[in-house]
C-alpha positions as CSV (number, residue, x, y, z in Angstrom):
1,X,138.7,172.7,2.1
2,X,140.9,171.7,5.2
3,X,139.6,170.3,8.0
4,X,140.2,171.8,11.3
5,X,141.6,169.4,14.1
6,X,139.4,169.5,16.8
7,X,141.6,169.8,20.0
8,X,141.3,167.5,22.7
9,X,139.1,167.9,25.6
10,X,141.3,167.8,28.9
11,X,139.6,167.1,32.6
12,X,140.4,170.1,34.9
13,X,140.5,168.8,38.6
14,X,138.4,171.5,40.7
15,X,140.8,171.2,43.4
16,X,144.0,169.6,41.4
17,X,145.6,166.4,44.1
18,X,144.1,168.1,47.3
19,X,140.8,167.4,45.6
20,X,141.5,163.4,44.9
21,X,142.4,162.8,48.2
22,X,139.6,164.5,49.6
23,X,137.3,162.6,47.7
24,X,138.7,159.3,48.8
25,X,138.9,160.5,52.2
26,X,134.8,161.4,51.9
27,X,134.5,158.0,50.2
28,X,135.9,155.9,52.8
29,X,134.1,157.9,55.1
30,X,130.9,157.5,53.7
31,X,131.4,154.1,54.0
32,X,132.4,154.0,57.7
33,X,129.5,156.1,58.7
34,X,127.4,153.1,56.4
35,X,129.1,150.7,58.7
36,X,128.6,152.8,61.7
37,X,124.4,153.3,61.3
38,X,124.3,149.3,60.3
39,X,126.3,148.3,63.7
40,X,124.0,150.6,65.0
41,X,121.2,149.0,63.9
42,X,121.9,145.8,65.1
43,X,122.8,146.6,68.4
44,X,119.5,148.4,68.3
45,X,118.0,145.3,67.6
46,X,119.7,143.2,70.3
47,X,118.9,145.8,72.7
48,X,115.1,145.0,72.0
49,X,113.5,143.8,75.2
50,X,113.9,140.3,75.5
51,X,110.6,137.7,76.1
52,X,111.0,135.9,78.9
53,X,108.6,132.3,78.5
54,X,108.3,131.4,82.6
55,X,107.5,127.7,82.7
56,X,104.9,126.4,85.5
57,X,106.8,124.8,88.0
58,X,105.3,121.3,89.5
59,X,103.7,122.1,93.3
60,X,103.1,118.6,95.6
61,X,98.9,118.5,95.7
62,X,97.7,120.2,98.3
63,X,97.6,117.9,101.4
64,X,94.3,118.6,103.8
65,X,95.6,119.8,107.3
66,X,94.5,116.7,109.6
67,X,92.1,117.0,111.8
68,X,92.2,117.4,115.6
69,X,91.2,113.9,116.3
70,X,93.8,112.7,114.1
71,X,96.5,114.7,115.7
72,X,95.3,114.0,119.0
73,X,95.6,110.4,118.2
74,X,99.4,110.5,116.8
75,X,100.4,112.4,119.8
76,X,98.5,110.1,121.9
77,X,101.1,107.3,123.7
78,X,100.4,103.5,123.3
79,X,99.1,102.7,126.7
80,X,96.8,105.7,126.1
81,X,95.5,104.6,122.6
82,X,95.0,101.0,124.8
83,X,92.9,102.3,127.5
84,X,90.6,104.8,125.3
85,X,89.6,101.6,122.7
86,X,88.7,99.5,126.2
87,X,86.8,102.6,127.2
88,X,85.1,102.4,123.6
89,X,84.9,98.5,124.1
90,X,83.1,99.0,127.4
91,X,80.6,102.0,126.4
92,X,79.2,99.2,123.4
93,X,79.2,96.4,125.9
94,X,77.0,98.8,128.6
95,X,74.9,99.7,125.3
96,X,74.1,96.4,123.8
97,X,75.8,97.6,120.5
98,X,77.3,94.7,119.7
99,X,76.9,91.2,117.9
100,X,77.1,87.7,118.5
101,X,76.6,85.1,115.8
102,X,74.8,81.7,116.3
103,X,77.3,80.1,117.9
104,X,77.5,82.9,120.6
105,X,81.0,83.6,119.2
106,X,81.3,87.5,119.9
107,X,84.5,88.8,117.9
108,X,84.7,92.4,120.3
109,X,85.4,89.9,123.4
110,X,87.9,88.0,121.5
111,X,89.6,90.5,120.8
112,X,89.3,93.4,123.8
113,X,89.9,89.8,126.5
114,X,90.9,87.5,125.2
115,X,93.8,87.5,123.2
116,X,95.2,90.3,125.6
117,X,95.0,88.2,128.5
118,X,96.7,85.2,126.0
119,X,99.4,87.8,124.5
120,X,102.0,87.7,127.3
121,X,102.0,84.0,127.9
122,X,102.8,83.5,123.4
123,X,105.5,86.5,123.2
124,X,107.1,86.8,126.8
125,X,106.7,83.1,128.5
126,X,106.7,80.6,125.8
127,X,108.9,83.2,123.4
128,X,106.6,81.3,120.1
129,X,107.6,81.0,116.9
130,X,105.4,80.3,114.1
131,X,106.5,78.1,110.8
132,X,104.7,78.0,107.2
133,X,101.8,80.5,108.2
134,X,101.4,80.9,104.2
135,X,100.2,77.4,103.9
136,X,97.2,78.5,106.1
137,X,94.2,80.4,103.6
138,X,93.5,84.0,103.9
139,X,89.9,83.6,103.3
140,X,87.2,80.3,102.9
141,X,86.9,77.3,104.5
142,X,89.4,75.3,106.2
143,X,90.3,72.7,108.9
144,X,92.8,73.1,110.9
145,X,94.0,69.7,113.0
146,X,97.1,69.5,115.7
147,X,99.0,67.2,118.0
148,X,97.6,67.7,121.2
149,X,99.4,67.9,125.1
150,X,100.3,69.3,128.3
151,X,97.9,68.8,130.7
152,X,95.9,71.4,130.2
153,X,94.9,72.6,126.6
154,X,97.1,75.8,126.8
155,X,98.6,74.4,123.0
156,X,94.8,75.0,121.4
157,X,95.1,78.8,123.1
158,X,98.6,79.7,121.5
159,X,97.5,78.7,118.5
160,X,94.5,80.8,118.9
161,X,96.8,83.7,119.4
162,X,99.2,82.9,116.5
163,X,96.5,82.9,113.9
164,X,94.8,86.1,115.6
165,X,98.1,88.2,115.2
166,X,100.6,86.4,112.7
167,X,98.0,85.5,110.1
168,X,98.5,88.4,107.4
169,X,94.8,87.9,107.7
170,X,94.2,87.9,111.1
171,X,92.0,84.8,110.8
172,X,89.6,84.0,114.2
173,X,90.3,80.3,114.7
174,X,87.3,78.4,115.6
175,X,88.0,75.7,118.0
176,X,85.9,72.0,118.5
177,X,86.3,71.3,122.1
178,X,85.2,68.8,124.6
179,X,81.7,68.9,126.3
180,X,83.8,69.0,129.7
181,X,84.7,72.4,128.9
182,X,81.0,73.4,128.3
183,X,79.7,71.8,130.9
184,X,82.2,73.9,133.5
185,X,80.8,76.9,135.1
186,X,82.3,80.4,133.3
187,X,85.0,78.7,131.7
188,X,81.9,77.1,128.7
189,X,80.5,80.7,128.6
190,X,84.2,82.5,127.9
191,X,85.1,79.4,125.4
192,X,81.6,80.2,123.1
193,X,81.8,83.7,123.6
194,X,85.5,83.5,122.2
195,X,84.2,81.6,119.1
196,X,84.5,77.5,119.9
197,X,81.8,74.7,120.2
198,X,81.5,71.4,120.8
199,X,83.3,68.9,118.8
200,X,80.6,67.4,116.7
201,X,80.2,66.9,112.7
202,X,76.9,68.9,112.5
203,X,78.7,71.9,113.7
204,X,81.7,71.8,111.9
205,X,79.9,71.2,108.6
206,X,78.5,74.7,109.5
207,X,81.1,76.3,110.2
208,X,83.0,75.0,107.2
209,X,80.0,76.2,105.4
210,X,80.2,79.7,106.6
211,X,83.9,79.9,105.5
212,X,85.3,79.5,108.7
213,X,89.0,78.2,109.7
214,X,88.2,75.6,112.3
215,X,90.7,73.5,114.6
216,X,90.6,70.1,116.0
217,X,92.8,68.3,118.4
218,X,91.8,64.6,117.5
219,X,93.9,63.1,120.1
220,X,91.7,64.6,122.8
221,X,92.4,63.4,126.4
222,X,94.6,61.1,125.5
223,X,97.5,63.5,124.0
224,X,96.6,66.2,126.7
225,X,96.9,64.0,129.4
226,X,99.6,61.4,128.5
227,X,102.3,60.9,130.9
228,X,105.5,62.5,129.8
229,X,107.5,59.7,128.9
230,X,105.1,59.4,125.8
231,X,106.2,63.2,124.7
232,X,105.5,63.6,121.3
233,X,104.5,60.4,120.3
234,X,100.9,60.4,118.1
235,X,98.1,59.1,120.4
236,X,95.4,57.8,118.7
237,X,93.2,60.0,116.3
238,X,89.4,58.7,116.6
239,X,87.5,57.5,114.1
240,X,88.6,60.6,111.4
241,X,85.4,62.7,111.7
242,X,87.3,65.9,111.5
243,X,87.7,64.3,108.1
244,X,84.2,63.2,106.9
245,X,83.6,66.7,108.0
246,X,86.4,68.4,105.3
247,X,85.6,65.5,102.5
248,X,81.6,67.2,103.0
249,X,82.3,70.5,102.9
250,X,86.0,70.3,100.1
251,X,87.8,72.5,102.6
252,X,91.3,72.1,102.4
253,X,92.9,70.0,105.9
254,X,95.9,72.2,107.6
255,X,98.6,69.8,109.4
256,X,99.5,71.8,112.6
257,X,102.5,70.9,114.5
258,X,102.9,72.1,118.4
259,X,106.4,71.5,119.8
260,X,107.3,73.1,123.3
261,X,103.4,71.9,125.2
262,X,104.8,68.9,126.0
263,X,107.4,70.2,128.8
264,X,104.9,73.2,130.2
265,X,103.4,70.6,133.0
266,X,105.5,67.0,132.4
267,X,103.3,64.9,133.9
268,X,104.7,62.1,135.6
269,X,101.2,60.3,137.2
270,X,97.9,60.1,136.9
271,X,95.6,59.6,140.3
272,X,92.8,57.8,138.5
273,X,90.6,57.6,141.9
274,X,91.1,61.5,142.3
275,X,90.0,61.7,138.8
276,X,86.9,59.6,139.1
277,X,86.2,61.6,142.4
278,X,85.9,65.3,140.2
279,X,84.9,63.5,137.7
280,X,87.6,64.6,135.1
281,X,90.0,62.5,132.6
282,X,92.5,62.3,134.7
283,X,94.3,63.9,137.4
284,X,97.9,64.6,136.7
285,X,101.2,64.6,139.1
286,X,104.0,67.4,137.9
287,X,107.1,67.8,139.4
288,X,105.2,70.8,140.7
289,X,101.8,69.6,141.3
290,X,100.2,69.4,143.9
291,X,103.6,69.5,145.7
292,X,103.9,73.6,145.2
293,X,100.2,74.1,145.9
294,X,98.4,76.7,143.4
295,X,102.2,77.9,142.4
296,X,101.9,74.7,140.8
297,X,100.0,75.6,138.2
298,X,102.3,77.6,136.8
299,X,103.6,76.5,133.8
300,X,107.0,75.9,132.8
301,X,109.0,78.5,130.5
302,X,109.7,76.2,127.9
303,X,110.4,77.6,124.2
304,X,107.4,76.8,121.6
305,X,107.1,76.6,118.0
306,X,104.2,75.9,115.7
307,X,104.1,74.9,112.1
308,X,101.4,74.7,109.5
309,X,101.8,72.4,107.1
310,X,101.0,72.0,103.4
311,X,97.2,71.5,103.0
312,X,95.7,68.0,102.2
313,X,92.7,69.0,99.6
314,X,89.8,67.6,99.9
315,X,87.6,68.7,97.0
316,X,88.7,66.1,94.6
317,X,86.5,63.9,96.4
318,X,82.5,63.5,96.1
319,X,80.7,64.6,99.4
320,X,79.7,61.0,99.3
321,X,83.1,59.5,99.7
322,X,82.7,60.8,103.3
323,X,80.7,57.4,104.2
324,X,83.7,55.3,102.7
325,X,85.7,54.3,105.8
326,X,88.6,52.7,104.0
327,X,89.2,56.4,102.5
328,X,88.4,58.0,105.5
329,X,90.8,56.1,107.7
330,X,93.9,56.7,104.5
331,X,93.6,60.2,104.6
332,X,93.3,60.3,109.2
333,X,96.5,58.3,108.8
334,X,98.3,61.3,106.2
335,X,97.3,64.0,108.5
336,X,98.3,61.9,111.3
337,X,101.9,60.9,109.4
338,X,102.1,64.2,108.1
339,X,102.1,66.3,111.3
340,X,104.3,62.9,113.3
341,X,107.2,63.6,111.3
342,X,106.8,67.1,111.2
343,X,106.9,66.9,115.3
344,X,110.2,64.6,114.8
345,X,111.8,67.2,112.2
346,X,111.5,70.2,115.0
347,X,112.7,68.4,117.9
348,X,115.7,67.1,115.8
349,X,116.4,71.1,115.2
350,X,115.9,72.2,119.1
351,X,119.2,72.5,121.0
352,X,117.6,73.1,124.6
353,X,113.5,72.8,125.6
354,X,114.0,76.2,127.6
355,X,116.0,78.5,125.1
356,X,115.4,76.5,122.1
């Protein structure tokens, strides 16, 4: 029995070429409509709204507005500022509300009559220049000790002044004087009510005690009122009480240096029978005085300076080294030294006495 050959199948194109081309055609379209929705897509999703993150920004604080007294005051001019704190000054004087310590010193006067009357003679007449103000303590105990001279104790009242408004402290200086100036009418009631007292141990020691800076002038009458060929040459400094007084207490001892005093009245005489007669130290002949009459008084323009010198401590020592006159008389000679070439060192850096 023969086999019959089965015949081949054949594929039949539906459309024959046309048809394959289409088909491609449809096929790469497919895929270009593919690409189409997927570009699509994504610029769907960039077009998504976008979240904006807003970061706190940093404001000042919040100043208060200031108040009418306080804008009063900054538009207020100096000499107005001036004359409403004397008005002040004078309402607590008429009202008693005010205090005094035990000394009498009253700190208000000081500074409302004081130092405003002394102001124009330190910054305009004598033009003065202060030197090693740091040496001098901010706070606590100390003694203060300078050359003293002319004529009258104008040196003790700059000083005053330079401590009141140089000091980064502002430190109150709280002078020993002489019982003349206590005993004279007005003047011994302005010098206690400006914070001085007699020059005595017991008071000092309290003073020191209370944290006080306190200034002596241990050559006394005899610097003040030494004739002017002796300018700046040490007079005698007593027996060193000022000293007993520090060694006591261990406050530190301030050499002060006064250069300019000498040349304000240059005293030339001294009338000792006109001095016995008013019973005062001395009586002194000026190149203006008594020849010019009251204009006499005026003193000379010369140009000042002041230096403080290291301190001198006196804490090492035992209260009871204060009776040991041996060591008492050492350290009046230091201080003494100390502020003598000090003197010499200034004068050898002045050109003039008048402009400096």
């Amino acid at each position: 029995m023969r086999e019959q050959a089965v015949p081949e199948a054949r594929v039949i194109p539906l459309h024959g070429e046309q048809g394959r081309n289409g088909a491609h055609r449809a096929a790469q379209a497919a895929v270009a409509t593919a690409q189409r929705k997927s570009q699509a897509g994504n610029d769907r999703q960039d077009l998504s709204p976008v979240r904006v993150v807003r970061r706190p920004v940093a404001q000042d604080p919040v100043q208060p507005e200031p108040s009418a007294a306080e804008l009063a005051s900054q538009a207020m001019p100096a000499w107005e500022e001036r004359l409403a704190d004397l008005l002040a000054f004078l309402r607590r004087r008429a009202s008693g509300d005010y205090q005094i310590d035990e000394f009498g010193f009253d700190r208000e006067f000081a500074d409302h009559l004081v130092m405003p009357t002394l102001r124009p003679l330190y910054e305009r007449w004598f033009r003065v220049e202060t030197l090693g103000m740091s040496n001098v303590p901010a706070e606590g105990g100390a003694l203060l000790v300078a050359n003293h001279s002319g004529v009258l104790p104008i040196d003790a009242m700059m000083t005053t002044v330079a401590l009141r408004d140089h000091h980064p402290a502002g430190r109150h200086l709280r002078m020993l004087g002489a019982d003349l100036l206590f005993r004279t009418p007005m003047l011994g009631s302005i010098a206690r009510k400006a914070g001085h007292t007699l020059a005595c141990n017991p008071d000092a020691e309290r003073l020191l005690n209370s944290d006080e800076l306190v200034g002596v002038w241990p050559e006394g009458y005899k610097g003040v009122g030494k004739p002017f060929k002796d300018r700046y040459k040490l007079q005698r400094f007593g027996r060193g009480g000022f000293v007993s007084a520090a060694m006591r207490t261990g406050v530190p001892i301030i050499p002060c240096s006064i250069v300019g005093a000498e040349e304000i009245f240059p005293m030339v005489a001294d009338l000792k029978p006109l001095a016995r007669l008013f019973g005062l130290p001395y009586f002194p002949i000026t190149p203006t005085f008594p020849l010019l009459g009251p204009l006499g008084m005026v003193p000379l323009p010369s140009k000042w300076y002041i230096e403080f010198g290291e301190p001198i401590r006196t804490d090492r020592y035992d209260p009871a080294d204060a009776e040991d006159p041996m060591l008492v008389f050492n350290i009046t000679d230091q201080v003494r030294e100390t502020i003598q070439q000090t003197l010499y060192s200034l004068l050898s850096q002045r050109r003039n006495a008048f402009t400096g």
